[in-house]
C-alpha positions as CSV (number, residue, x, y, z in Angstrom):
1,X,-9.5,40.7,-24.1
2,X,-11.5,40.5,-20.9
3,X,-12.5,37.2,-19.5
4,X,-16.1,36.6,-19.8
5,X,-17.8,36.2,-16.3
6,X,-19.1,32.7,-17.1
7,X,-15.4,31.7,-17.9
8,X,-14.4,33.4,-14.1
9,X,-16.6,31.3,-12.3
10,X,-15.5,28.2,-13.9
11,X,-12.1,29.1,-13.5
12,X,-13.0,30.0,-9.5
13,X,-14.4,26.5,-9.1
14,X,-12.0,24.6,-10.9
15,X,-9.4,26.3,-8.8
16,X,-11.1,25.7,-5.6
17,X,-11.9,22.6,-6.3
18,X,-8.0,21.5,-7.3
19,X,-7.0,23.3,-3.8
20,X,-9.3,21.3,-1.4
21,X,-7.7,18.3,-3.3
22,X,-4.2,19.4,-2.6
23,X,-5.1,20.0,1.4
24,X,-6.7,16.7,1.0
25,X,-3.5,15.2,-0.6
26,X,-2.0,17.2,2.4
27,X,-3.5,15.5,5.2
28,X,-2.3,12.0,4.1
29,X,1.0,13.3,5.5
30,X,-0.5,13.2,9.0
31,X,-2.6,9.6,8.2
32,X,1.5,8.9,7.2
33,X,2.5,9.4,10.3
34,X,0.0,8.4,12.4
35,X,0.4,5.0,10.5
36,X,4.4,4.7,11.3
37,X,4.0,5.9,14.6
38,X,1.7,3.2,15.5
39,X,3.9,1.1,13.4
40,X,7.4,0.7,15.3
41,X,8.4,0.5,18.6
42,X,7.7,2.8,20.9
43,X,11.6,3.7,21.7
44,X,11.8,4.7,17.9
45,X,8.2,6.9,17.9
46,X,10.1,10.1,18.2
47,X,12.3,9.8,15.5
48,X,9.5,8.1,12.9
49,X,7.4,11.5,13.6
50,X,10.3,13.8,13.1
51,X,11.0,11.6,9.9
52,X,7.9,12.9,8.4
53,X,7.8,16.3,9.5
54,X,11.3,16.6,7.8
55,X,10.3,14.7,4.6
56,X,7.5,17.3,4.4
57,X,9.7,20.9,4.5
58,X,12.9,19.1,3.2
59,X,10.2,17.9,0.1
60,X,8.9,21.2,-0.1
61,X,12.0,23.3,-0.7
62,X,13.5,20.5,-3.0
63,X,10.2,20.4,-5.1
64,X,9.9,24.5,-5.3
65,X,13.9,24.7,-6.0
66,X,13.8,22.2,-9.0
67,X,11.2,19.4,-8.5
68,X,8.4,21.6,-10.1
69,X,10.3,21.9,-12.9
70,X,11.9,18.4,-13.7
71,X,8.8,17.1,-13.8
72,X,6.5,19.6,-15.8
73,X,8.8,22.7,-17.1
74,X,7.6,22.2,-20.7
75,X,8.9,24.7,-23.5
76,X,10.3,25.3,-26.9
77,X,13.0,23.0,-25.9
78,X,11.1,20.8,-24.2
79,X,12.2,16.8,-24.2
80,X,10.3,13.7,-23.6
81,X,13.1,12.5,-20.3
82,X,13.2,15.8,-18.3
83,X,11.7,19.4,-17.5
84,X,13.7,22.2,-18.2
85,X,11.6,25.3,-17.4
86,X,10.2,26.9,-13.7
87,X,12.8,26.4,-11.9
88,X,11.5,28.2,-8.2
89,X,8.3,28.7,-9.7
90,X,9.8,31.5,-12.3
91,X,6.8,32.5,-15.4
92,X,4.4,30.5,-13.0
93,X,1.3,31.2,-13.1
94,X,0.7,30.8,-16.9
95,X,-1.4,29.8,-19.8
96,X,-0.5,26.3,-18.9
97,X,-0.2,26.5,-14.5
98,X,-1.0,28.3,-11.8
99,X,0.1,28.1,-8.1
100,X,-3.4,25.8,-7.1
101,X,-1.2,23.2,-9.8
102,X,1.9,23.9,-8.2
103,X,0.6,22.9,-4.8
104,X,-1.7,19.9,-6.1
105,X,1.4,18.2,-7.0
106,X,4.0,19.1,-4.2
107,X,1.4,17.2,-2.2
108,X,2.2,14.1,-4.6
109,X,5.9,14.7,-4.1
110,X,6.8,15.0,-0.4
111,X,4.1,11.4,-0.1
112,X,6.6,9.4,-2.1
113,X,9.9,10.3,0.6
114,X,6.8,9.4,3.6
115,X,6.9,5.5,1.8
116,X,10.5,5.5,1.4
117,X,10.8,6.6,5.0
118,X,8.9,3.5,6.1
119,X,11.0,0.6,5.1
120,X,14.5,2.4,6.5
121,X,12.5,3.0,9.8
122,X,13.9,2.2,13.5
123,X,17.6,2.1,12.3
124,X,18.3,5.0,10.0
125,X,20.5,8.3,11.0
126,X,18.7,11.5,10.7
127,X,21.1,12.9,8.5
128,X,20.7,9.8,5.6
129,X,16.9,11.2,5.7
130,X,17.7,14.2,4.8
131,X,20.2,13.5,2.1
132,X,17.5,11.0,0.1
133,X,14.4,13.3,0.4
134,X,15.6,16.0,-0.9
135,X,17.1,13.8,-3.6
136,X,14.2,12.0,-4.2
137,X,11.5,14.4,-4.3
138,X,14.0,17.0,-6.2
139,X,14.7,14.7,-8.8
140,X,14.1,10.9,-8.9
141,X,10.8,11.5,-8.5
142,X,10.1,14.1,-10.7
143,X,11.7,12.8,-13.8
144,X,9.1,10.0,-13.5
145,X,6.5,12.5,-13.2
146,X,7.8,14.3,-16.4
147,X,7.4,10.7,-18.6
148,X,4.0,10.1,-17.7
149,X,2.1,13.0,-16.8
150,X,3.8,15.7,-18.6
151,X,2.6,16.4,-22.3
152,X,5.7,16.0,-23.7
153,X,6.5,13.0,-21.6
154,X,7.9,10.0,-23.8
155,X,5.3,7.9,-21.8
156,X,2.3,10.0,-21.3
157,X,-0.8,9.6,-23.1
158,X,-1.4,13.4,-24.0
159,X,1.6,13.4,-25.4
160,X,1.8,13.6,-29.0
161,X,3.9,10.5,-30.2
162,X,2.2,7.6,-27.9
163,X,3.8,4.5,-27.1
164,X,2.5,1.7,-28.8
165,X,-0.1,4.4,-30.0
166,X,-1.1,4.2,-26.7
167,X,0.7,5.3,-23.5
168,X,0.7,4.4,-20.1
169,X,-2.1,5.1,-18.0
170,X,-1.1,6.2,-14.8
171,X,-4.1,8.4,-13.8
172,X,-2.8,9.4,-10.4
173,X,0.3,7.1,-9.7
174,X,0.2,3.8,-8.8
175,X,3.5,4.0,-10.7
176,X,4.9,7.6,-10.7
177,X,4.3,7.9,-6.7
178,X,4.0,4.2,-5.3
179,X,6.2,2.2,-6.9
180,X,8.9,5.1,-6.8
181,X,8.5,5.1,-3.2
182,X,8.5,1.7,-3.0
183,X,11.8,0.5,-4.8
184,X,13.6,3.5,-3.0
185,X,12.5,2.0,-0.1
186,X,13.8,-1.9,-1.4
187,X,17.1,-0.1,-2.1
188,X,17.5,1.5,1.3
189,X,16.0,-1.8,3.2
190,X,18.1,-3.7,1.8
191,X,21.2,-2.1,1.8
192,X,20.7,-1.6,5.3
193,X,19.8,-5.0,6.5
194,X,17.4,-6.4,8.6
195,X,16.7,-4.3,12.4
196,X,18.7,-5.5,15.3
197,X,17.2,-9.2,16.3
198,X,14.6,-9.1,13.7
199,X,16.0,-12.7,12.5
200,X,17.2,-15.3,15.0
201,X,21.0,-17.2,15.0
202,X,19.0,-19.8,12.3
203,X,17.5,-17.5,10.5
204,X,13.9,-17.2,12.0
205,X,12.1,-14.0,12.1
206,X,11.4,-12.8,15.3
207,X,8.0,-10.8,15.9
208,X,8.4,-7.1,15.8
209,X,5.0,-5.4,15.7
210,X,4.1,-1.7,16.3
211,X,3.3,-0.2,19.9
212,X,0.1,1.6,19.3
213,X,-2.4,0.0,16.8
214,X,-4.8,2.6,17.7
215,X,-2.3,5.3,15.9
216,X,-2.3,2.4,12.9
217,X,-6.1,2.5,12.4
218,X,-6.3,6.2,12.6
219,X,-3.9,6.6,10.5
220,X,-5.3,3.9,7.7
221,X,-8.4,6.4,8.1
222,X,-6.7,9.4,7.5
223,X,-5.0,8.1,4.0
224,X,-8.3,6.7,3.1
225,X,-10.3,10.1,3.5
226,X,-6.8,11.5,1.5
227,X,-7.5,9.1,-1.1
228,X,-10.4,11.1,-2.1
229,X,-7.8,14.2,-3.4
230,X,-5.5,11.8,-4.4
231,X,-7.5,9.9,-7.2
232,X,-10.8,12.4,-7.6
233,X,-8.8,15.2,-7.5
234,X,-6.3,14.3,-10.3
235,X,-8.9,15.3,-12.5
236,X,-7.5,18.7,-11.8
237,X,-11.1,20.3,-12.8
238,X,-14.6,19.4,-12.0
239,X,-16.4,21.7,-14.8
240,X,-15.7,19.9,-18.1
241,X,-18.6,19.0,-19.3
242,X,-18.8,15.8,-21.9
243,X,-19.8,16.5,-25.7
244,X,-22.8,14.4,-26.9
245,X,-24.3,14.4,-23.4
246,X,-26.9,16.6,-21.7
247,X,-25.8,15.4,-17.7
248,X,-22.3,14.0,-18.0
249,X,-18.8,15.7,-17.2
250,X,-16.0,15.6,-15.3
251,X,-18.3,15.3,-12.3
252,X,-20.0,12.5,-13.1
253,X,-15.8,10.5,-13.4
254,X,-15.3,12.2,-10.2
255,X,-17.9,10.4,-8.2
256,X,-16.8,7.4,-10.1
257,X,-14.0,7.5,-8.9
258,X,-14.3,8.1,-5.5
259,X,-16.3,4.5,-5.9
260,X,-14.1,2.5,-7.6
261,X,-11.3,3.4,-5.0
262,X,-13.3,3.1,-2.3
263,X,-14.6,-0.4,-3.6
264,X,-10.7,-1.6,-4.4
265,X,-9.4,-0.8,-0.6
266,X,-12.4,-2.0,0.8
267,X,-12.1,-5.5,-1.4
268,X,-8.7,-6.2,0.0
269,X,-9.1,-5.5,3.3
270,X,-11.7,-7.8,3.7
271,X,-9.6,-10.5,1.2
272,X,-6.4,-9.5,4.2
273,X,-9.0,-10.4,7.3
274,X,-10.0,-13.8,5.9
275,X,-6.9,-14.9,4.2
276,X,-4.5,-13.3,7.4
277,X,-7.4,-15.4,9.4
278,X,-6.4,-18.5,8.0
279,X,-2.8,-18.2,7.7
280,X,-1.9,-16.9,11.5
281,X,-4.9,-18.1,13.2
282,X,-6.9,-14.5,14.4
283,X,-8.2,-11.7,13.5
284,X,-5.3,-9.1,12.7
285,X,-6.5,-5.4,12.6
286,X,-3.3,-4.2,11.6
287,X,-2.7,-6.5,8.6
288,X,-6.0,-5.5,8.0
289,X,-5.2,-1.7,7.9
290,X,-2.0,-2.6,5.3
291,X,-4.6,-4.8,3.1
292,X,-6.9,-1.8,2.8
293,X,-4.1,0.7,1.8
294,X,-3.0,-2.1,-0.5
295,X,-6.1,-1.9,-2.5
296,X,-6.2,2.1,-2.6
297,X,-2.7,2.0,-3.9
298,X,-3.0,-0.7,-6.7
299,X,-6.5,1.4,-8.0
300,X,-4.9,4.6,-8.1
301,X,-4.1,4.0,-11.6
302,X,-7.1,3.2,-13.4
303,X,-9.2,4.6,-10.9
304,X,-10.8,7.1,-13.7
305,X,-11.1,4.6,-16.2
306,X,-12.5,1.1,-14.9
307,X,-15.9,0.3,-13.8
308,X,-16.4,-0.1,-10.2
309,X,-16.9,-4.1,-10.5
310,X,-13.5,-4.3,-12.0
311,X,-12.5,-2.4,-8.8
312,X,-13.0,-5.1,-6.8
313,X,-10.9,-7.3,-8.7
314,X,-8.3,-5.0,-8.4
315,X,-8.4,-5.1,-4.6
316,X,-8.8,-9.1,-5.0
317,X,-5.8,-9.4,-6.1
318,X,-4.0,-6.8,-4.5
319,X,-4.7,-8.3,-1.3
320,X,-3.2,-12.0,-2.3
321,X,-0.3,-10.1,-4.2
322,X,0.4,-8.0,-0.5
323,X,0.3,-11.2,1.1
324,X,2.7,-13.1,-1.3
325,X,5.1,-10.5,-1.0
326,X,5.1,-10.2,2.6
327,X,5.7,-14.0,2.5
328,X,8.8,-14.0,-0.1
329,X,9.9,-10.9,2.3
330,X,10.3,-12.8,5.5
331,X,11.8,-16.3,3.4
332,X,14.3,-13.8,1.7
333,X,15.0,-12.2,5.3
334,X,14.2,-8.8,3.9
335,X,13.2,-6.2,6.8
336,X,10.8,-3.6,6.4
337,X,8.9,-2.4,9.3
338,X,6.0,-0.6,7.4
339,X,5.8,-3.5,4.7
340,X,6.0,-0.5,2.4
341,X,7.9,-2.2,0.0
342,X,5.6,-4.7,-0.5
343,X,2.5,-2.5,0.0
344,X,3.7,0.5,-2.1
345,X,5.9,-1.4,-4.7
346,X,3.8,-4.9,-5.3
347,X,0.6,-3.5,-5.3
348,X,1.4,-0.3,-7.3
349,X,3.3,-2.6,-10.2
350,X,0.0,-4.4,-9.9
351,X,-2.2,-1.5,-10.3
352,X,-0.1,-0.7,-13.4
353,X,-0.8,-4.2,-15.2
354,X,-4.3,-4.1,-13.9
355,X,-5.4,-1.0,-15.5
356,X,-3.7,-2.4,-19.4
357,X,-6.2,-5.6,-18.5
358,X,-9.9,-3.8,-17.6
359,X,-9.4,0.0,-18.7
360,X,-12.9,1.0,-20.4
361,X,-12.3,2.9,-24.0
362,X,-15.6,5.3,-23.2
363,X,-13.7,6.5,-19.7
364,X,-10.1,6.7,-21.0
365,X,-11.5,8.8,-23.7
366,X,-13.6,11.1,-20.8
367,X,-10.3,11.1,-18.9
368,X,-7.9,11.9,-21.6
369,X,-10.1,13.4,-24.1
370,X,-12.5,15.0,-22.0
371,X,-15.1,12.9,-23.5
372,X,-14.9,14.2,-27.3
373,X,-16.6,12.0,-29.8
374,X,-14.8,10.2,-32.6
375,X,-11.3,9.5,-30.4
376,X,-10.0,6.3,-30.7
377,X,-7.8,4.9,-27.8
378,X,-6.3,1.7,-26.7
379,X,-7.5,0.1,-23.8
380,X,-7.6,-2.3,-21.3
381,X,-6.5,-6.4,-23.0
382,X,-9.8,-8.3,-21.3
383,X,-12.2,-5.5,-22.6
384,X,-11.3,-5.9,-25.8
385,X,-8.7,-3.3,-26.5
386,X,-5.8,-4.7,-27.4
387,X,-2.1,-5.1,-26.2
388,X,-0.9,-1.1,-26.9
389,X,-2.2,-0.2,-23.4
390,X,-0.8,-3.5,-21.5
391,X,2.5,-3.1,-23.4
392,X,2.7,0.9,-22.5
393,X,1.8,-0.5,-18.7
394,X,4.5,-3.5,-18.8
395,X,7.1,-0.9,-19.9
396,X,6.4,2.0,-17.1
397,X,6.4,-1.2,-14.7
398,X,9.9,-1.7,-16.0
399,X,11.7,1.6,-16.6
400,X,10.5,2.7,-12.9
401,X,12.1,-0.3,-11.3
402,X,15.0,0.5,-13.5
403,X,15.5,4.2,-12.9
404,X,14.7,4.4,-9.4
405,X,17.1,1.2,-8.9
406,X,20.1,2.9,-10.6
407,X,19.7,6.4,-8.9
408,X,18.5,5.5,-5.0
409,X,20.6,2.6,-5.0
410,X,23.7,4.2,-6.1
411,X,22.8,7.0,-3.1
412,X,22.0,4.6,-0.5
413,X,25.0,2.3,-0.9
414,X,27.3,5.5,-0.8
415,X,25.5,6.8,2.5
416,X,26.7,3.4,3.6
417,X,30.1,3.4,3.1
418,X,30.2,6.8,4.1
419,X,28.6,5.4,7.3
420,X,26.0,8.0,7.1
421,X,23.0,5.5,6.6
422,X,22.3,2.9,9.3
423,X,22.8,3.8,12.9
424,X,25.5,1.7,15.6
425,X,24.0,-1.6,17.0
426,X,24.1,0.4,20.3
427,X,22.1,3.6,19.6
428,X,20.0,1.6,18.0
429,X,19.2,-1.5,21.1
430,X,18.7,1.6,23.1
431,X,16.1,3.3,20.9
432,X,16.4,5.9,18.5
433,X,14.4,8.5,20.6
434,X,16.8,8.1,23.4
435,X,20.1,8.0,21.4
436,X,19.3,10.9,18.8
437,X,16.2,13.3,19.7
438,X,16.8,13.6,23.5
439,X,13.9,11.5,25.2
440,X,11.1,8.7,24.5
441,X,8.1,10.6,22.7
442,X,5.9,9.3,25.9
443,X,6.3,9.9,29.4
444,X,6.8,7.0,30.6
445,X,10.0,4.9,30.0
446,X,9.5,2.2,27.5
447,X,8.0,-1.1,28.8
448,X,9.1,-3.4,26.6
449,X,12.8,-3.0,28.1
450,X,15.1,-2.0,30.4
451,X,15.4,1.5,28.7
452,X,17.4,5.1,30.3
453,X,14.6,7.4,30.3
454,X,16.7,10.8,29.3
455,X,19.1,12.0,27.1
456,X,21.6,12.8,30.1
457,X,20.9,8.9,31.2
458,X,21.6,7.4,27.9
459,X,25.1,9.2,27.5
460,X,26.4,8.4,30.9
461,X,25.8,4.6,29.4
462,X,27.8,5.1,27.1
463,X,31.0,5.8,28.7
């Protein structure tokens, strides 16, 4: 039967719309590294870039391979834990995907190994970041993906037997893609230990900050124009219109949305100046920068389906939970340069609670239902809706922690004794750039120490 030309031009726009969300999506990988560049020292700049160039094509080969299919291959023998269909992209494009989808969500995979990347930074061996992308974003990753956005995900509310009648809202992945990223990274961090003198003989943490703050605000700016395929563009259409109405659709959630994340960033990173104010005694840009990201991350789950006040108490609260953590980081003598841990893990566990507290029933019913009247859904606890969505939220909290812990760990700690994980006290005093990728990203030799300025300089040290 031949496709009417009204549906074509739907179609057309719906598809174009999902791509300039996936390059959107896309382009966070460069506010990514602009952001760790800026981050760590300027001996390690070299290898933090090369880091997420590698997470990126390493992602993208593990996510075609099997990825893809972990995490959405439904089919007659579909199960709620794992994918089993599309492996390389076979019987795509059908009824159900196309390649726009396909490339929509890749974006979303190879993010999560950028976080992980993050906390391991300025001591890790090249070869330990390729072993964990392609594990994570093959696998780890994906099986999440599969429980809550999949339809025949055990935790996903299109799915057709919903927890606590329910299921977790995790529009576009405060959960599935932030706090993934962020207990891999507490696993590797960890595991690891702190960097060379980043705690003195007593105990005392020792200042550390990033060599380029310029590089950290442009890329903050970066992720936050990304953030606008990230959340928006989960919506994965723009032209669904919304029964009962003669203006609404999936336009008028779009916009929202692009508010109520905008509002939640911009909330914390004003909570982060004041708060960083007080504590340390000046302005910080760079906490700053991590407040704001704080914010986006903890509202990427409800961002479809709160109203844009209750944004700003999500960014509220994201900044003092951000600034906790970092806190409880630095008494526990845990080490990670990005914070992305904290950033990534606190704030998207955060996100997840906060959307089972202020989700509105009229948008989760828009989002999920496409706005059809008569559909009755849990939502969030303070607006009236009941514990089924908290309780679907608590539990996503918890199995993520859990799975990600017993499959990362278990890597990471074999890397170790394997003594393919962290780098020798030597190479890395001298500078990863200088002892692995030939030369300092810059010209000039580092200023911050007494540093050989080539390759050929650095081995002749060494004998």
């Amino acid at each position: 039967m031949a496709v009417s030309w009204e549906d074509s031009v739907t179609d057309s726009i719906n598809t174009v719309y999902l791509l300039f969300s996936a390059y959107l999506v896309f382009v966070m990988q460069l506010g990514f590294a602009m952001l760790c560049a800026g981050s760590v020292r300027a001996k390690n700049t070299m290898n933090i870039m090369l880091t997420n160039v590698v997470d990126a094509v390493v992602g993208s080969i593990s996510y075609y391979l099997f990825g893809f299919a972990f995490a959405f291959g439904t089919g007659s023998n579909s199960n709620p834990f794992i994918g089993s269909h599309y492996f390389a992209l076979k019987d795509i494009p059908n009824d159900s995907y196309d390649y726009s989808f396909f490339l929509y969500q890749w974006a979303f995979a190879i993010a999560v190994a950028g976080i992980t990347s993050g906390s391991i930074a300025e001591r890790t061996q090249f070869t330990a970041y390729l072993i964990f992308s392609f594990f994570l974003t093959g696998f780890v990753y994906p099986v999440v993906a599969h429980w809550v956005w999949s339809s025949s995900g055990w935790l996903s509310p299109s799915s057709s037997g919903l927890l606590f009648g329910s299921g977790a809202i995790d529009f576009a992945g405060s959960g599935v893609v932030h706090l993934v990223g962020g207990i891999a990274g507490l696993w590797g961090a960890f595991i690891e230990g702190p960097r060379v003198g980043r705690f003195d003989a007593v105990g005392n943490p020792v200042p550390m900050r990033g060599h380029n703050a310029t590089l950290v605000v442009l890329g903050t700016f970066l992720l936050w124009f990304g953030w606008f395929g990230f959340n928006p563009g989960s919506f994965d259409k723009i032209l669904v219109s919304y029964p009962n109405t003669t203006n609404q659709g999936n336009w008028t959630s779009i916009g929202r949305t692009a508010v109520t994340t905008t509002l939640a960033g911009s909330m914390a990173g004003i909570v982060t100046l004041f708060a960083r104010r007080l504590i340390v005694g000046h302005w910080d840009a760079l906490d700053v920068c991590n407040g704001l990201l704080g914010g986006f991350v903890a509202i990427t789950s409800g961002c479809s389906v709160v109203e844009p006040w209750a944004a700003i108490v999500c960014g509220f609260f994201a900044a003092m939970v951000l600034i906790g953590l970092n806190m409880v980081a630095l008494k526990l003598k845990f080490d990670d340069p990005l914070e992305a841990t904290q950033l990534h893990g606190g704030c998207g566990a955060w996100g997840l609670i906060f959307t089972g507290l202020f989700a509105k029933e009229e948008f989760v019913i828009q989002a999920y239902d496409s706005g059809e009247s008569g559909v009755v859904r849990p939502y969030g606890l303070l607006m009236g809706g009941g514990w089924g969505l908290l309780g679907s939220q608590l539990i996503e909290v918890l199995v993520i922690v859990g799975w990600v812990s017993v499959t990362m760990g278990p890597l990471f700690y074999c890397l170790h004794k394997l003594k393919l994980l962290r780098t020798s006290t030597d190479e890395e005093i001298a500078g990863l750039d200088i002892s692995s990728h030939g030369g300092y990203a810059y010209v000039v030799a580092n200023p911050e120490e007494n540093q050989p300025r080539f390759y050929a300089d650095y081995m002749r040290m060494q004998e």
